[in-house]
N, C-alpha and C positions, 0 to 999 in steps of 0.2 A: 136820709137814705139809710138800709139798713145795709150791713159790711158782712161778710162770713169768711170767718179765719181759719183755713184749715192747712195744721201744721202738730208734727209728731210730739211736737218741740214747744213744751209747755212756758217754756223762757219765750219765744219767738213768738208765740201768737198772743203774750204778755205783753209784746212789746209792737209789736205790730196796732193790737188793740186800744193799747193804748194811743198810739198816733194816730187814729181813728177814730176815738170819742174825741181826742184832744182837738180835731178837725170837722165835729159834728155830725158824727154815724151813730148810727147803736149798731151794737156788734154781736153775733153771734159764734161763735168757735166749733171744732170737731178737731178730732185728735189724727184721721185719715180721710181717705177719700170715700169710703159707704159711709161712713157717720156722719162723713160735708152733705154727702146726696139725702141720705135722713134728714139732716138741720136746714138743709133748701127744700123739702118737701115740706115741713113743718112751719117756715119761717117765708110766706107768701111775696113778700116785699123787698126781698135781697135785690140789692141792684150792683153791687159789688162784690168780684170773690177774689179772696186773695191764697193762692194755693201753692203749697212746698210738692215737690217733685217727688222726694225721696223719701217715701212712706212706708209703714207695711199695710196688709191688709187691701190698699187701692190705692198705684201712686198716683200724681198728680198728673199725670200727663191720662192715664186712664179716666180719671176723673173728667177731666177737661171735654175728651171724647163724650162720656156720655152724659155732660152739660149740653154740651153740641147739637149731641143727636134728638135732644127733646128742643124742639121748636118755640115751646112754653117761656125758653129761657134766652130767645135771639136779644132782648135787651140787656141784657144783664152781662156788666163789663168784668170779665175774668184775668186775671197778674198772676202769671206764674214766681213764686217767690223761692229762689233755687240756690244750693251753691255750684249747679250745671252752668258753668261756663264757655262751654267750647259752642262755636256759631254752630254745630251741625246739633247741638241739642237745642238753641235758641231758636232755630229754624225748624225741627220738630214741634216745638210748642206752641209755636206761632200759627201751622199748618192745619195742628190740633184744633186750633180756636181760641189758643191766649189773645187777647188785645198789648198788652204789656208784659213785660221780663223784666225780673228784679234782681240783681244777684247780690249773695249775702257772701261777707257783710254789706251790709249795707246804712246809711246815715238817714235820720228821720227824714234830712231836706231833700234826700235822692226819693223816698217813698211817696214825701207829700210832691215833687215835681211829677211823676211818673202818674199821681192821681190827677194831677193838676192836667198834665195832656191828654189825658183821658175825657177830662173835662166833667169829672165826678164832684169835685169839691164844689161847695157852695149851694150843691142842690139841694 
């Protein structure tokens, strides 16, 4: 399955990516959320998106919306990856159309559990 990392946070989508080959993805990255929506138009076979909140440019929660609103992409499992920890913004991203909420810091085995209930690994 193919993975798209979008996060401002050149360390973060390093390390995120890396948990992701290391779990058998190929990975793609974007530094915001217009660049994620460029590298998923480009990149036909993402089946995973793992997206930070707190961008410039298009944050994450904008993003998520207009994943959402294109029909093309009802497969494709979206994780918000955030240091938004308060339920009323967990509850916004959920509403938006997250599948999962990550919140940083975060431990490779909390990312790979979270992919695990997704039921993304292993595809």
């Amino acid at each position: 399955m193919h993975a798209l990392v979008i996060d401002d946070s050149r360390t973060v989508r390093a390390i995120i990516g890396k948990t992701l080959r290391d779990e058998g993805f190929a990975v793609s990255e974007a530094g915001d959320g217009r660049a994620g929506l460029a590298a998923l138009a480009r990149t036909p076979d993402v089946g995973l998106i793992l997206v930070d909140w707190n961008m410039p440019v298009m944050d994450g929660l904008e993003f998520i919306t207009a994943v959402r609103a294109d029909r093309s992409y009802d497969g494709v499992r979206v994780v918000m990856v955030t240091t938004e920890t308060e339920q009323a913004q967990v509850a916004r991203a959920m509403a938006a159309g997250a599948d999962e909420y990550v919140m940083k810091p975060f431990t490779r085995d909390i990312l790979v559990a979270k992919l695990s209930l997704l039921g993304v690994l292993g595809e």
